[in-house]
DOTIZA-90276 format. One line per 2 residues: their letters; for each residue x, y, z of N, C-alpha, C. Coordinates in pm, whole numbers, plus 50000, padded with zeros to 5 digits. Layout:
<pts>
A	X,Y,Z,X,Y,Z,X,Y,Z  ...
</pts>
This chain:
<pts>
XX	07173,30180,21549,07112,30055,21502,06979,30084,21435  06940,30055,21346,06858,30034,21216,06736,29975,21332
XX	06602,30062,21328,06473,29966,21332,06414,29904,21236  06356,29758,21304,06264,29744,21132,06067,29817,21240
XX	06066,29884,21164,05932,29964,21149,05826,29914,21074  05696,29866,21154,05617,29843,21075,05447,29970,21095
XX	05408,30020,21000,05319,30169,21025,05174,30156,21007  05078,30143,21063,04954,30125,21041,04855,30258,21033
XX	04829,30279,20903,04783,30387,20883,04649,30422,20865  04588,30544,20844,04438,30543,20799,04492,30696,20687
XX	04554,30658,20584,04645,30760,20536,04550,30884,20467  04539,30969,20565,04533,31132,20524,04670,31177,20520
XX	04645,31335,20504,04738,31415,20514,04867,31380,20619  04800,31398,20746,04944,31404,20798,05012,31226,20857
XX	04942,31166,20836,04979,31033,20780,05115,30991,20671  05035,31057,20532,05149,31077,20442,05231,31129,20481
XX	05232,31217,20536,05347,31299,20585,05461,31224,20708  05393,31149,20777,05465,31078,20845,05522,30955,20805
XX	05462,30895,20667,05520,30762,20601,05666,30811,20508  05643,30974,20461,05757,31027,20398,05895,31039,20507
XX	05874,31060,20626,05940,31127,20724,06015,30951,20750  05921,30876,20772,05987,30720,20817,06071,30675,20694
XX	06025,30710,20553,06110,30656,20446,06231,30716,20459  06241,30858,20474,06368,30927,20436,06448,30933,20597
XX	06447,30824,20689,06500,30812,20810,06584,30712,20822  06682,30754,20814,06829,30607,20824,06797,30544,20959
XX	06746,30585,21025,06724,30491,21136,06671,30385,21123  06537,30395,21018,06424,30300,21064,06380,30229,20949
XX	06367,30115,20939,06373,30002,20814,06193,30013,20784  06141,30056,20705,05992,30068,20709,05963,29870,20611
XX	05909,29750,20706,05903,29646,20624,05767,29661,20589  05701,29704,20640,05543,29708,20579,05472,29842,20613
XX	05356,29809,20552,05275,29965,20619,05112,29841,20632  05105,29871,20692,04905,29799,20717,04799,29911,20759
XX	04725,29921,20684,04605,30001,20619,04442,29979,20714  04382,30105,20785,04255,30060,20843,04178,30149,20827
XX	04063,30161,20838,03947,30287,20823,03971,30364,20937  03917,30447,20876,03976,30611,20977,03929,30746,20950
XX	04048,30787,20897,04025,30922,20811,03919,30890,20682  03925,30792,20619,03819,30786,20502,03804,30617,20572
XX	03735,30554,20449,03747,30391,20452,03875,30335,20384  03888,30220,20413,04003,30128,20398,04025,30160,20256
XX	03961,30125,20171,03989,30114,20020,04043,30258,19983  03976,30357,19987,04050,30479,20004,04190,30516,20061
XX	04175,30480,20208,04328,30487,20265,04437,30398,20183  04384,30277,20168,04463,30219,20076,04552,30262,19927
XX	04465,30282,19888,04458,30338,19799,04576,30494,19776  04551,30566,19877,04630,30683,19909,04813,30642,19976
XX	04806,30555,20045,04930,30485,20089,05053,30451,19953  04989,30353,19897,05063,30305,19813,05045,30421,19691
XX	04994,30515,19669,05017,30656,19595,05150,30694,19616  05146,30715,19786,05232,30790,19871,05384,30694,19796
XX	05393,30578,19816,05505,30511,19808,05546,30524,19697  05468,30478,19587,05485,30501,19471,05568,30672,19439
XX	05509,30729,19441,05573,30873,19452,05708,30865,19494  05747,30833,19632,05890,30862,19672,05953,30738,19678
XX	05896,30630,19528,05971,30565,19495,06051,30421,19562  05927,30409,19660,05923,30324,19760,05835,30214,19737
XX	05827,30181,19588,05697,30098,19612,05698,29928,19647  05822,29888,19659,05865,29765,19706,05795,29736,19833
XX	05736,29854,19945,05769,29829,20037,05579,29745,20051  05634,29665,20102,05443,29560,20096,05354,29622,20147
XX	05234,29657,20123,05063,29703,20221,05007,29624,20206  04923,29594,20350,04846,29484,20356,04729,29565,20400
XX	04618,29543,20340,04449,29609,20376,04391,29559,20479  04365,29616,20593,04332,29579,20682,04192,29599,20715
XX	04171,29657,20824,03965,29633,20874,03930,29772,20829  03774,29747,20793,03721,29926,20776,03586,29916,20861
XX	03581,29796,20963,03489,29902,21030,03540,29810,21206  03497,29921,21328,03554,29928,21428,03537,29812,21495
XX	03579,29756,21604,03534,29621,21713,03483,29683,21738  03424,29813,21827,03309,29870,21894,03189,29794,21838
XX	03079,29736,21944,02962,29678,21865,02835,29802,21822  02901,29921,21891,02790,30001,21856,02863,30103,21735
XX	02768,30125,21640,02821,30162,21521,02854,30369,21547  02925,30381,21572,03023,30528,21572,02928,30636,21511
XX	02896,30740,21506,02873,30864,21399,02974,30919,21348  02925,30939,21224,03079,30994,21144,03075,31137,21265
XX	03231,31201,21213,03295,31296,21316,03245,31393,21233  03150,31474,21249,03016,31593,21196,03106,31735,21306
XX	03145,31822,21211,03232,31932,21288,03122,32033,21185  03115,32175,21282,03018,32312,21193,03142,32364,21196
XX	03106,32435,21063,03198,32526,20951,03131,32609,20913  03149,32768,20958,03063,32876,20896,02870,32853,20875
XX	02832,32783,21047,02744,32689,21012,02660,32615,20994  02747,32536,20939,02700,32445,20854,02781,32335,20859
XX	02714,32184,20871,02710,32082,20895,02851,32007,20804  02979,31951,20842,03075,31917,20714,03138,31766,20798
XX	03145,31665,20720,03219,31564,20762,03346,31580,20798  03395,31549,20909,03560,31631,20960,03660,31549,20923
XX	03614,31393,20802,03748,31366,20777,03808,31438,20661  03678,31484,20547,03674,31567,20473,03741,31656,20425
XX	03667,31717,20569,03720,31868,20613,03834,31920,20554  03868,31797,20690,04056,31890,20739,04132,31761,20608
XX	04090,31684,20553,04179,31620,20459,04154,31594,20321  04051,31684,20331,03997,31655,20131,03940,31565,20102
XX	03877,31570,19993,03749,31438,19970,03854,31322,19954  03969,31340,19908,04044,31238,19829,04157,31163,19951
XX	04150,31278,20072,04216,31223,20168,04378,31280,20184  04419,31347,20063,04506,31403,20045,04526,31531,19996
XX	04418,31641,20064,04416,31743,20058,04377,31815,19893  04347,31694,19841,04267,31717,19692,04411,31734,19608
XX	04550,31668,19631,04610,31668,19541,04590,31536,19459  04604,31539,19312,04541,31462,19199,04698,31406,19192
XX	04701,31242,19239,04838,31183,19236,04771,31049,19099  04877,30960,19022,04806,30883,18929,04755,30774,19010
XX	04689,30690,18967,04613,30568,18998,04740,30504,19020  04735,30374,19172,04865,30331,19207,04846,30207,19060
XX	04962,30212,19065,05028,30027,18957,05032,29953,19074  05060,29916,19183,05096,29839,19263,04969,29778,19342
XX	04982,29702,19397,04836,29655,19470,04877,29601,19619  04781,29612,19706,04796,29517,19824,04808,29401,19870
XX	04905,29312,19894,04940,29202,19946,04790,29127,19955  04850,29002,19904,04641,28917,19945,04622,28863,20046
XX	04730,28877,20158,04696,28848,20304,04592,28994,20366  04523,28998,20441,04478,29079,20534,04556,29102,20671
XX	04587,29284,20699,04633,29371,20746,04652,29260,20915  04506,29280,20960,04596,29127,21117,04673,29057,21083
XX	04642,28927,20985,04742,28833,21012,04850,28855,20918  04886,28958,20824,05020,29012,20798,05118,29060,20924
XX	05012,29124,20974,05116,29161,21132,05137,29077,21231  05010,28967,21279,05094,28871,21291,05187,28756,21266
XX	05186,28742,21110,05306,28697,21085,05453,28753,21108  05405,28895,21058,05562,28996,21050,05595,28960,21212
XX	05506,29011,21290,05601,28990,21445,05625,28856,21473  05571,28784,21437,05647,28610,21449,05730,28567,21408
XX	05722,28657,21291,05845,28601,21196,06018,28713,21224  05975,28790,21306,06085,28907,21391,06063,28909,21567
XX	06054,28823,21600,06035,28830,21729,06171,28969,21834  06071,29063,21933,06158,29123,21941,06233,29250,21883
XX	06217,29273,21723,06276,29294,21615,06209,29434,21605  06053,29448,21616,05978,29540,21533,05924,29666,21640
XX	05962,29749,21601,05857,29901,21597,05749,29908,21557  05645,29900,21598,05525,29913,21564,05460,30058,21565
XX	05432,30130,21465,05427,30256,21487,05223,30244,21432  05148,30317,21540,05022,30333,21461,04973,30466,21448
XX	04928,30494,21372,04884,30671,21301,04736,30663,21262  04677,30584,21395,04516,30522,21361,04418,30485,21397
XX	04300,30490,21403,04253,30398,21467,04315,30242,21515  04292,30222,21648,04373,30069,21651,04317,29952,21614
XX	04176,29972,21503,04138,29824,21507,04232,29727,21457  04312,29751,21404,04433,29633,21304,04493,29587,21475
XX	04517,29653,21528,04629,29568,21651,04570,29555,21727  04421,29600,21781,04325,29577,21882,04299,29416,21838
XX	04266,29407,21707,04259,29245,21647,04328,29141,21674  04425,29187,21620,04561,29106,21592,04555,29010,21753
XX	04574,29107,21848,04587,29101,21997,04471,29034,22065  04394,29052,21996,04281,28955,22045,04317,28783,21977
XX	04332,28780,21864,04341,28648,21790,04496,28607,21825  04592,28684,21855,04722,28607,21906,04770,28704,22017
XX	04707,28650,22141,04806,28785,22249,04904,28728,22274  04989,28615,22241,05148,28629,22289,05191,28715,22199
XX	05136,28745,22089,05234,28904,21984,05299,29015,22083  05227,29054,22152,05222,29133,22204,05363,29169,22328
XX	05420,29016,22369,05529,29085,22409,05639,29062,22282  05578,28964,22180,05679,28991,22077,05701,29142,22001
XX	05632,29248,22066,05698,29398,21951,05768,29446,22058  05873,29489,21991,06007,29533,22049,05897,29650,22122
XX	05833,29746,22055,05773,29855,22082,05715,29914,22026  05548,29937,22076,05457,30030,22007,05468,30159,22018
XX	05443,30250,21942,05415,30372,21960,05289,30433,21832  05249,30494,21976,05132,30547,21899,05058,30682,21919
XX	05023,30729,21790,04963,30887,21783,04849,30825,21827  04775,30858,21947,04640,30901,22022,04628,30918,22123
XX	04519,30969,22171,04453,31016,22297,04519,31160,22336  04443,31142,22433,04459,31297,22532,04423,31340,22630
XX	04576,31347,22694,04594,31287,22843,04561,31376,23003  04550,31513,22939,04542,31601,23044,04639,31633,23109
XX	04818,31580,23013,04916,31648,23117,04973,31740,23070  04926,31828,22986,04980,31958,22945,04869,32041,22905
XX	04867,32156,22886,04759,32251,22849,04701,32232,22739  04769,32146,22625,04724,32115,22520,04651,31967,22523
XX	04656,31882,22576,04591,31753,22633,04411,31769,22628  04384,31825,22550,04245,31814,22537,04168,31738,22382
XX	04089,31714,22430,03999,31687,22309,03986,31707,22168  03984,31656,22063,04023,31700,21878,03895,31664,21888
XX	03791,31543,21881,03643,31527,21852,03543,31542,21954  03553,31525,22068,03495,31541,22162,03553,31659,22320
XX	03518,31698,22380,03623,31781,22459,03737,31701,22574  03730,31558,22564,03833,31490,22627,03857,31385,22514
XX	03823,31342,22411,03839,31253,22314,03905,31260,22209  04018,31227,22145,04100,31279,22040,04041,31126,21967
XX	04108,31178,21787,03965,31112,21736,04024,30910,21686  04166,30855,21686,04190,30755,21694,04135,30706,21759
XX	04143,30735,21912,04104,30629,21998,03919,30644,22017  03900,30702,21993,03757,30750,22006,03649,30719,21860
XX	03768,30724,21741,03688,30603,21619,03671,30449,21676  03791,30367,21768,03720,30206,21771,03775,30211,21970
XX	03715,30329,22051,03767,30300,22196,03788,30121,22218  03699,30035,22185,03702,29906,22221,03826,29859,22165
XX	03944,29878,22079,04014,29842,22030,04116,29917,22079  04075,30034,22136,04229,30092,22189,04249,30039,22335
XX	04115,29962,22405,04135,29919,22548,04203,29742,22525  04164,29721,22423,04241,29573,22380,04363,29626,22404
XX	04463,29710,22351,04584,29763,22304,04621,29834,22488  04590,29896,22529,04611,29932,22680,04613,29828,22765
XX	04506,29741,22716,04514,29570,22832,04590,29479,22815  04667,29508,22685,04764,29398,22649,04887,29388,22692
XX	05005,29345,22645,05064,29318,22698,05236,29383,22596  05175,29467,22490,05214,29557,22460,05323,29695,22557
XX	05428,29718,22509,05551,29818,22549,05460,29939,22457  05354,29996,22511,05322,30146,22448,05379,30253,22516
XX	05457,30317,22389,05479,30482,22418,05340,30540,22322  05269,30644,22407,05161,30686,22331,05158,30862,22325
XX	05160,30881,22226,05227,31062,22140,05051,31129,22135  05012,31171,22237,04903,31256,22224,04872,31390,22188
XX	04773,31424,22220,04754,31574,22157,04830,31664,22251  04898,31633,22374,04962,31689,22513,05087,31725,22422
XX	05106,31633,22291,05233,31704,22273,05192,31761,22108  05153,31710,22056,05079,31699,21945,04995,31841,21867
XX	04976,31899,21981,04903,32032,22018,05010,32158,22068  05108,32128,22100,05208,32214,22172,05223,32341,21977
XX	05198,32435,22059,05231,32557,21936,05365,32522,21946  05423,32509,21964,05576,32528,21910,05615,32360,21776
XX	05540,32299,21796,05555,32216,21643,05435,32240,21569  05323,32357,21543,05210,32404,21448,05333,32466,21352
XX	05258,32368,21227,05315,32471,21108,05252,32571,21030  05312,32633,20983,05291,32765,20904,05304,32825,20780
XX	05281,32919,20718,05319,32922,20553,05472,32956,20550  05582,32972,20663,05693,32987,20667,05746,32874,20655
XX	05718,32717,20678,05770,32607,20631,05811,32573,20520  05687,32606,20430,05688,32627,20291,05823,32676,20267
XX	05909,32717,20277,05998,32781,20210,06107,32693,20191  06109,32552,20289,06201,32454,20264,06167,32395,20154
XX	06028,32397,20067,06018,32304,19945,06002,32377,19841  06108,32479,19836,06066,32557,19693,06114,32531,19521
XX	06222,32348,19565,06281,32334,19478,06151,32252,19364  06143,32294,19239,06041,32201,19193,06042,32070,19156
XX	05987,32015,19212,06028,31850,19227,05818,31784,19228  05836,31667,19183,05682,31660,19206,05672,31604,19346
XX	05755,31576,19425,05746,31522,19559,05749,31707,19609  05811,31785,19654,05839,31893,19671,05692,31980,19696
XX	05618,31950,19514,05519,31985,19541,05434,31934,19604  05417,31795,19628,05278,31708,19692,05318,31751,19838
XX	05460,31761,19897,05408,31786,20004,05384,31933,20032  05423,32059,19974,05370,32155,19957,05261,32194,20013
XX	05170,32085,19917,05045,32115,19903,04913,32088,20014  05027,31945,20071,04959,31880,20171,04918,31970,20297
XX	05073,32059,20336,05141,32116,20417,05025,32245,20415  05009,32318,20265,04922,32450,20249,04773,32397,20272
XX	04715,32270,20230,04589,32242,20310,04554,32253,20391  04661,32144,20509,04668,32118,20675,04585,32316,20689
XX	04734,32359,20700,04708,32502,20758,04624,32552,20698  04522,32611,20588,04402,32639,20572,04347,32632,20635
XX	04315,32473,20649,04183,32416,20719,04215,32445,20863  04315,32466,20892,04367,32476,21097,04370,32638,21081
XX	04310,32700,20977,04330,32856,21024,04440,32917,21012  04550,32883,20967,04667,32950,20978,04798,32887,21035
XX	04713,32763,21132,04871,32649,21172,04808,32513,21214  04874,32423,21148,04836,32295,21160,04913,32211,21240
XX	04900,32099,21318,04976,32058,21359,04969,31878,21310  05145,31855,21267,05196,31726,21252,05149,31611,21321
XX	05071,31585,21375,05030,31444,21498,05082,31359,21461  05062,31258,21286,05168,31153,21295,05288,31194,21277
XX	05356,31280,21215,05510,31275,21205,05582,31276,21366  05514,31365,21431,05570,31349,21574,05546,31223,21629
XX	05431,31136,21583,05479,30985,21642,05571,30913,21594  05624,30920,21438,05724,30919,21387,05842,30937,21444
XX	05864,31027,21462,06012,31098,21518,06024,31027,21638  05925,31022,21730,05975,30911,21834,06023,30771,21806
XX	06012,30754,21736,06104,30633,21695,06266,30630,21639  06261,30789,21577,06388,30813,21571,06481,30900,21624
XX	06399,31009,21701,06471,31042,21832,06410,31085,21960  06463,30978,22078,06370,30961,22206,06371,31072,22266
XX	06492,31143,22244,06539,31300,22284,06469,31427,22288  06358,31367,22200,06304,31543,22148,06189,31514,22267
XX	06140,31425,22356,06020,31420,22436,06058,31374,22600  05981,31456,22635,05981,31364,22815,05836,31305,22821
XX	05871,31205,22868,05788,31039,22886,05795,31028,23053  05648,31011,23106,05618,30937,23192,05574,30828,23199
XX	05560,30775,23295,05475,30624,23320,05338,30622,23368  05251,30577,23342,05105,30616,23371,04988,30504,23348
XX	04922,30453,23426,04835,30399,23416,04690,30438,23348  04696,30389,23216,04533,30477,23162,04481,30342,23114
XX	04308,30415,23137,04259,30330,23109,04095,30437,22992  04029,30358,22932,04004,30369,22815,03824,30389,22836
XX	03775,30490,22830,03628,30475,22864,03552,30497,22711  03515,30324,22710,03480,30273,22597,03321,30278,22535
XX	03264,30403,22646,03104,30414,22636,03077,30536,22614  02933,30585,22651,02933,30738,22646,02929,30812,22570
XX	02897,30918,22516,02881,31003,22439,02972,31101,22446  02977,31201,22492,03079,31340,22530,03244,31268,22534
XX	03221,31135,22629,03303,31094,22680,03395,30948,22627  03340,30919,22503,03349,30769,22417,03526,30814,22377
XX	03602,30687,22446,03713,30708,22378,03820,30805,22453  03809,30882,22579,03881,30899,22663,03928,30870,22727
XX	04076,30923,22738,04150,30792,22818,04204,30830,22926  04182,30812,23021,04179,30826,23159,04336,30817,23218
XX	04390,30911,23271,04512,30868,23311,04445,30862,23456  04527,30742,23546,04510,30739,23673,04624,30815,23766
XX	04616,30901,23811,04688,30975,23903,04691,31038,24048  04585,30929,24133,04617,30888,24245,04686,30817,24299
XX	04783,30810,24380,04874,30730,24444,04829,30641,24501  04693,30626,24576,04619,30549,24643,04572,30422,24582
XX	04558,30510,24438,04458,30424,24323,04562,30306,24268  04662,30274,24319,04795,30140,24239,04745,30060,24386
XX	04685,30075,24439,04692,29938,24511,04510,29888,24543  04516,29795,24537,04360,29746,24500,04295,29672,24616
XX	04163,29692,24670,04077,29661,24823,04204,29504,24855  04233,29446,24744,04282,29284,24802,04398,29353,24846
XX	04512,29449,24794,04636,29475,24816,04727,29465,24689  04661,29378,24598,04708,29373,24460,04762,29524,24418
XX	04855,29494,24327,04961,29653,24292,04938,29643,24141  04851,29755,24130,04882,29781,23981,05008,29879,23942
XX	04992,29832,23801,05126,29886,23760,05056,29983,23631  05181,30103,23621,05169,30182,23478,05173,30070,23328
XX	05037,30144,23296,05074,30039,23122,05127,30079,22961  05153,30214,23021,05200,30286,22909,05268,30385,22942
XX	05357,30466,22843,05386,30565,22859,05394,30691,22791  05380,30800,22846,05271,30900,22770,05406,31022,22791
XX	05411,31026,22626,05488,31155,22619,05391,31333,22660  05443,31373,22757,05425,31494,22848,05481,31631,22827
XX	05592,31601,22729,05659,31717,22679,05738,31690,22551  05726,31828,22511,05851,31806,22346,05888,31921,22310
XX	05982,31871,22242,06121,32017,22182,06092,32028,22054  06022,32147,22090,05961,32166,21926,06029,32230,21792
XX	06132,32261,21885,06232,32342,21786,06328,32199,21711  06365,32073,21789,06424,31971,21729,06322,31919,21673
XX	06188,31881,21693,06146,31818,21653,06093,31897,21426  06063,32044,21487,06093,32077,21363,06176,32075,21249
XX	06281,32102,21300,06429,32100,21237,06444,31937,21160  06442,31792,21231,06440,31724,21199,06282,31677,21093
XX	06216,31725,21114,06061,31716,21038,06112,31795,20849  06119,31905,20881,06175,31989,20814,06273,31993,20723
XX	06373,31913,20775,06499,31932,20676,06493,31765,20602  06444,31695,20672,06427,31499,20618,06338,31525,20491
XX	06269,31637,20501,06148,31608,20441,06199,31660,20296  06241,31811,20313,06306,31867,20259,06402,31829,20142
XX	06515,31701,20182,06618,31681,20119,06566,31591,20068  06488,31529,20146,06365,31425,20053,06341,31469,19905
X	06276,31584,19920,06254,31621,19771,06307,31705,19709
</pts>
């Protein structure tokens, strides 16, 4: 059965890479994509999205522009990483000034829907009750919103899933901006604890799996896109950035939230109660799994329950293969 998929992006590199992976997936009906600050600002991400579509010829599919700056009331520092160093902006960095690894795609023809990115999504889930995949590859201010201004949405999505955090249940479960903070939830924490408090079905794809060497790619990938195609090349190129900038292997974060939507198979999922520490410095944006047994029942006797569930393991060899060959025949 066909999902309808809707993708909220902050479109860098492996963003694109995961909006290519959802297009070329018979599973999953992509009806929109909604756009938020992140990796660059909104107008930028924007901007790079509907590139993306345009390219693989998808440009029917609607974007709606959503927020570019966080619910957090205290204003963030950009993510400042040293390089040989010296001082470099890390959305930059690892994704090119342009957001797409400095490949030169044309100016989009197409434009963004004149609704704004919340209430596009909450229309779409009202208007599909039940119906929708909600996939985010982002900061959560678009659904941290949404969820504030309409929380019955929230049992209307069939199911969220989402690339962030980092959970501490695998060796790789550590920190991308901070040493417990991966950098979605840790660009608008106040918006990812809206999204944990709600009332939202989250499966959440962290760096626990996200990080696993066995889905880091390599200049041996490359060899699936050697046909010349201008899609072929863009992702090429995307692909030879990533790994530069990662030293030699990069790893996919959104496409693997991707793939969970189209196969549940490649991951083991627990149930877990986390919660979101929305202050702090070292610590802004970590998300706390609770894993005392003691800790589900509360001084009154009240029983808490798990509010998400946190993929813990993955098959990196399927998850490649399917990354790999979609992408591949793609172009």
């Amino acid at each position: 059965m066909t999902k309808k998929v809707i993708i909220d992006v902050d479109t860098g590199i492996d963003d694109a890479l995961g909006i290519l992976l959802a297009l070329n997936s018979p599973e999953l009906d992509v009806v929109c994509i909604t756009t938020v600050s992140g990796n660059l600002g909104v107008e930028e991400v924007t901007r790079n999205t509907l590139q993306v579509l345009e390219l693989a010829n998808s440009e029917k599919i609607p974007v709606a522009k959503g927020m570019n700056s966080p619910l957090s009331p205290d204003k963030k520092e950009e993510e400042i990483i040293i390089v040989n160093g010296k001082k470099v902006n890390g959305g930059e960095y690892f994704h090119g000034k342009n957001g797409l690894g400095d490949y030169k795609l044309p100016q989009p023809k197409t434009r963004p829907v004149k609704d704004h990115a919340v209430d596009f999504l909450i229309d779409k889930i009202r208007s599909n009750p039940h119906e929708i995949t909600l996939i985010t590859t982002a900061p959560l201010t678009n659904v941290g919103k949404a969820v504030m201004e309409d929380p019955k949405i929230a049992r209307l999505v069939d199911e969220h899933i989402m690339m962030g955090g980092a959970y501490g249940l695998t060796p790789y479960g550590y920190g991308n901006v901070t040493p417990v903070s991966e950098f979605n939830v840790w660009a608008d924490p106040i918006a990812a604890n809206k999204v944990f408090s709600s009332k939202l079905s989250t499966i959440a794809v962290g760096l626990d799996v996200t990080q696993d060497p066995s889905v880091a790619l390599t200049e041996d990938c490359l060899d699936h896109f050697t046909q010349e195609t201008e899609l072929n090349a863009f992702i090429s190129s995307l692909i030879s950035f990533h790994i530069k900038r990662g030293q030699g292997a990069a790893y996919p974060h959104d496409p693997i939230a991707v793939s969970a939507a189209i196969d549940r198979e490649i991951f083991e999922i627990k149930d877990f109660l986390v919660k979101i520490e929305t202050e702090g410095t070292i610590a802004r944006g970590q998300t706390v799994v609770e894993k005392r047994p003691e800790a589900f029942v509360t001084m009154r006797g009240e029983v808490k329950t798990p509010n998400a569930r946190i993929c813990c393991g993955i098959d990196g060899g399927k998850f490649m293969n399917l990354f790999l060959n979609r992408l591949s025949k793609m172009g």
